[in-house]
C-alpha positions as CSV (number, residue, x, y, z in Angstrom):
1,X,78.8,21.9,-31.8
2,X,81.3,24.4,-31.5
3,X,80.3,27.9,-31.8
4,X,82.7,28.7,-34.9
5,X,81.0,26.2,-36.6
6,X,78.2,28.3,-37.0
7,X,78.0,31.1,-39.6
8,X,75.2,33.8,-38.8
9,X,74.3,35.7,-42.0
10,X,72.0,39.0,-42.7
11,X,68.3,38.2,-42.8
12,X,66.3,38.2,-46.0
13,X,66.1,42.0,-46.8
14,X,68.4,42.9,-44.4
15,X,71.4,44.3,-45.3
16,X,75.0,42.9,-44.1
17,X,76.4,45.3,-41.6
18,X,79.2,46.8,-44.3
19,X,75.9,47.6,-46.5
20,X,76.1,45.1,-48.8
21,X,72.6,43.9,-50.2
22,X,71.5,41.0,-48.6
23,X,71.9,38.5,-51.7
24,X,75.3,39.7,-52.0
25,X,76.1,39.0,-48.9
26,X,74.6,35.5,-49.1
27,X,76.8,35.2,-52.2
28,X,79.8,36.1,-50.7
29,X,79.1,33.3,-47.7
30,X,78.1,30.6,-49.6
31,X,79.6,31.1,-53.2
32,X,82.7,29.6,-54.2
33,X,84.6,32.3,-53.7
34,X,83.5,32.3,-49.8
35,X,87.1,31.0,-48.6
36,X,85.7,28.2,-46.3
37,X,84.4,24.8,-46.1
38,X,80.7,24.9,-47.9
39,X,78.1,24.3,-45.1
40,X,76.1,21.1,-44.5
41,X,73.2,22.8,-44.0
42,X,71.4,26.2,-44.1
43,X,68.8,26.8,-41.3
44,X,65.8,29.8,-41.4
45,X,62.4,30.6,-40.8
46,X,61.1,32.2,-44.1
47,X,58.9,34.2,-41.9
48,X,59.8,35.7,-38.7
49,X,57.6,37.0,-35.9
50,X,59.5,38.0,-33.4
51,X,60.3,41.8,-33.1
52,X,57.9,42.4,-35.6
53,X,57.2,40.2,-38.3
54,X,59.6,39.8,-41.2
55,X,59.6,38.2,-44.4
56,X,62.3,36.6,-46.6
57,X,61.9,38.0,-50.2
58,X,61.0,35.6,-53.0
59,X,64.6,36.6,-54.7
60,X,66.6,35.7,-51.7
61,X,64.9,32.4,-50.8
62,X,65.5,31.1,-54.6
63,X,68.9,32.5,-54.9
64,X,69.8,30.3,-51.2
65,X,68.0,27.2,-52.9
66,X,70.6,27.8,-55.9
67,X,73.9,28.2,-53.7
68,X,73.0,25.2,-51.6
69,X,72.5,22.9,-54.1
70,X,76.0,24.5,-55.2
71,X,77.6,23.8,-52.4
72,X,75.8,20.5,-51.8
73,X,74.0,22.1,-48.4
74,X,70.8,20.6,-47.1
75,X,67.8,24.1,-46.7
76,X,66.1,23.5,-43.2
77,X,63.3,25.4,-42.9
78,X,62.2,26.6,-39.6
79,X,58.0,26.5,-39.8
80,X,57.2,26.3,-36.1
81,X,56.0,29.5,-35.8
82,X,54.9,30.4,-39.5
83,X,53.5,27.4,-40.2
84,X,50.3,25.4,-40.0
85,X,48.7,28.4,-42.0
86,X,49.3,31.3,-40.2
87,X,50.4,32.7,-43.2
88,X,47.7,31.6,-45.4
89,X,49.2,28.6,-47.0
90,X,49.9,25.8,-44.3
91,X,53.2,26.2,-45.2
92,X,55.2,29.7,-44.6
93,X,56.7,29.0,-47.9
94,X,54.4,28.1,-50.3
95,X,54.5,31.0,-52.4
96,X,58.6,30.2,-53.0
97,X,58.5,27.0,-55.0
98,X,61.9,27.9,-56.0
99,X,63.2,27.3,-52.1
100,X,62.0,23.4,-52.0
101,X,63.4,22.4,-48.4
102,X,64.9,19.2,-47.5
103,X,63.9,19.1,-44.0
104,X,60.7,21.2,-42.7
105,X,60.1,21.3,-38.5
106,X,56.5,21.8,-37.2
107,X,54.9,22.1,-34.2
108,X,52.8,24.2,-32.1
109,X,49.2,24.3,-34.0
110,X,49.9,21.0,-36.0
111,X,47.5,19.2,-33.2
112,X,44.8,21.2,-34.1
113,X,43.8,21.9,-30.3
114,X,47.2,22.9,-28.9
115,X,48.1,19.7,-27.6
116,X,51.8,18.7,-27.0
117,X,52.9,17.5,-31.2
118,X,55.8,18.4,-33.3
119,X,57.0,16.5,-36.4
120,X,59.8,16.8,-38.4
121,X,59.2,16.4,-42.5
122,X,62.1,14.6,-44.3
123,X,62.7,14.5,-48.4
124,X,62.0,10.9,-49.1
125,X,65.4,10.3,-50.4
126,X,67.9,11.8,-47.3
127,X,65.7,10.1,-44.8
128,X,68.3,7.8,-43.6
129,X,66.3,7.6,-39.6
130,X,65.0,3.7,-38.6
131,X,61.5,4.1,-37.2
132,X,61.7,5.4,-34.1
133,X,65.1,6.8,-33.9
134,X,63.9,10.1,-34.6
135,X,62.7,11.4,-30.8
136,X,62.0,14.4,-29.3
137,X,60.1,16.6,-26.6
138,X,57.0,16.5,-28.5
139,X,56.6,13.5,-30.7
140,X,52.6,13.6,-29.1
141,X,50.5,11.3,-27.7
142,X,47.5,9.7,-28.7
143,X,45.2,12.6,-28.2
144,X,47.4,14.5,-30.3
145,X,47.6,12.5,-32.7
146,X,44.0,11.9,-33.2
147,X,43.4,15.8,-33.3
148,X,46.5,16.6,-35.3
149,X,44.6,14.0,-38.3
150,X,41.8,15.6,-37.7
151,X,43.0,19.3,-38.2
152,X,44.7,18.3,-41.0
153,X,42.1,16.6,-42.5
154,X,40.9,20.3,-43.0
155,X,43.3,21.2,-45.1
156,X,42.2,18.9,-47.5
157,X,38.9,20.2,-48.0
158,X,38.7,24.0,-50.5
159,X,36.0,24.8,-48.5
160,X,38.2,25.4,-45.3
161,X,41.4,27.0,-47.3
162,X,38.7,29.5,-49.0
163,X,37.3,30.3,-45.8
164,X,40.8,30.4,-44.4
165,X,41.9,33.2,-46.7
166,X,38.7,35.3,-46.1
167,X,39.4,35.5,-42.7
168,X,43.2,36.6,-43.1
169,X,41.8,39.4,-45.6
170,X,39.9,40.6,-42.9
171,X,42.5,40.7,-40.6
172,X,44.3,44.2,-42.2
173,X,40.8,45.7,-43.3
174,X,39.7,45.4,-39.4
175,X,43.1,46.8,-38.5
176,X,43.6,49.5,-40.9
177,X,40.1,50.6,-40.0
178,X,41.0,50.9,-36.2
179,X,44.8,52.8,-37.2
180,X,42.4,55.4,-39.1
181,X,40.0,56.3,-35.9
182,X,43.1,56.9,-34.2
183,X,45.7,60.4,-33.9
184,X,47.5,60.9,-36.8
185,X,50.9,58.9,-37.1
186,X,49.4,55.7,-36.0
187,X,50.9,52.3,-36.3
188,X,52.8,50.5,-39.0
189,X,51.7,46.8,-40.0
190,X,53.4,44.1,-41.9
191,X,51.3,41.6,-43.2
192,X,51.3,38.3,-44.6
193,X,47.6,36.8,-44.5
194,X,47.0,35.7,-40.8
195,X,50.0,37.0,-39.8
196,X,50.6,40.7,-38.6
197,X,53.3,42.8,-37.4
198,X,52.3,46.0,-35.3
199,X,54.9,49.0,-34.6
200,X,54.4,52.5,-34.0
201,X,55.2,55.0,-36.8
């Protein structure tokens, strides 16, 4: 794919480089004013943990959802990283019922043990893949796949998600106790449950 086909915009609350707000800015790329052919599909990662960790806000997620089904755009959402409940909910977006994405990817803790397993989730009615067409570097292996059920066999039971969200509220009490016993101007964190992002003030 040709580079030019490829449209990089501001993330989530960051602003465009002219200073526009960020949904502005998403507006003015996607809107039908934009001046160019509407996209076939919008790619992110509603959370983001590298450099830090940042977070898409709730506003901008819905407000994408609208303009793509505007411009008759798929929303790919990037949970490789974010997912599997690092964020609380197994999925990074959870708390966004607005965003709805067509196509979620997943892989790194979905086997449970850290075995080799990625999967792709599909709406029901775009899924135009045969089985088996759909291939990749980690479609996993029968171990995986017999941990992967197993791990997600968790996530069905309230008694893990409670104990799930107990230990991601500890997480910034353990760490804002530690920032305290240290000099003044310590270290900034951005949280979202499980996930933390550390920087020095």
């Amino acid at each position: 794919m040709p580079l030019t086909d490829v449209a990089i915009l501001p993330y989530g609350d960051a602003a465009h480089p002219d200073g526009t707000d960020p949904v502005t800015a998403l507006e003015r790329a996607l809107g039908p004013r934009a001046g160019a052919a509407p996209p076939a599909a919008i790619l992110l990662e509603t959370v983001r943990g590298e450099g830090g960790l940042h977070t898409e806000p709730r506003t901008w997620l819905a407000r994408l959802r609208e303009l793509a089904d505007a411009a008759g755009a798929l929303v790919i959402v990037d949970d490789i990283q974010a997912g599997c409940g690092r964020t609380g909910d197994f999925f990074s977006f959870e708390d966004t019922p607005e965003l709805r994405p067509d196509l979620v990817c997943l892989s790194k803790s979905l086997s449970g043990m850290g075995l080799p397993m990625a999967a792709l989730l599909i709406r029901r009615e775009i899924d135009q893949w045969a089985p088996g067409e759909h291939n990749g570097t980690f479609r996993g292996h029968n171990l995986a796949f017999v941990a992967g059920s197993a791990a997600l066999a968790h996530w069905a039971d309230p008694r893990f998600t409670a104990h799930t969200a107990e230990l991601a509220a500890a997480i910034p009490t353990s760490l804002t106790s530690i920032d305290a016993a240290l000099p003044a101007g310590g270290c900034l964190y951005v949280f979202r449950q499980a996930s933390c992002g550390v920087r020095g003030s």
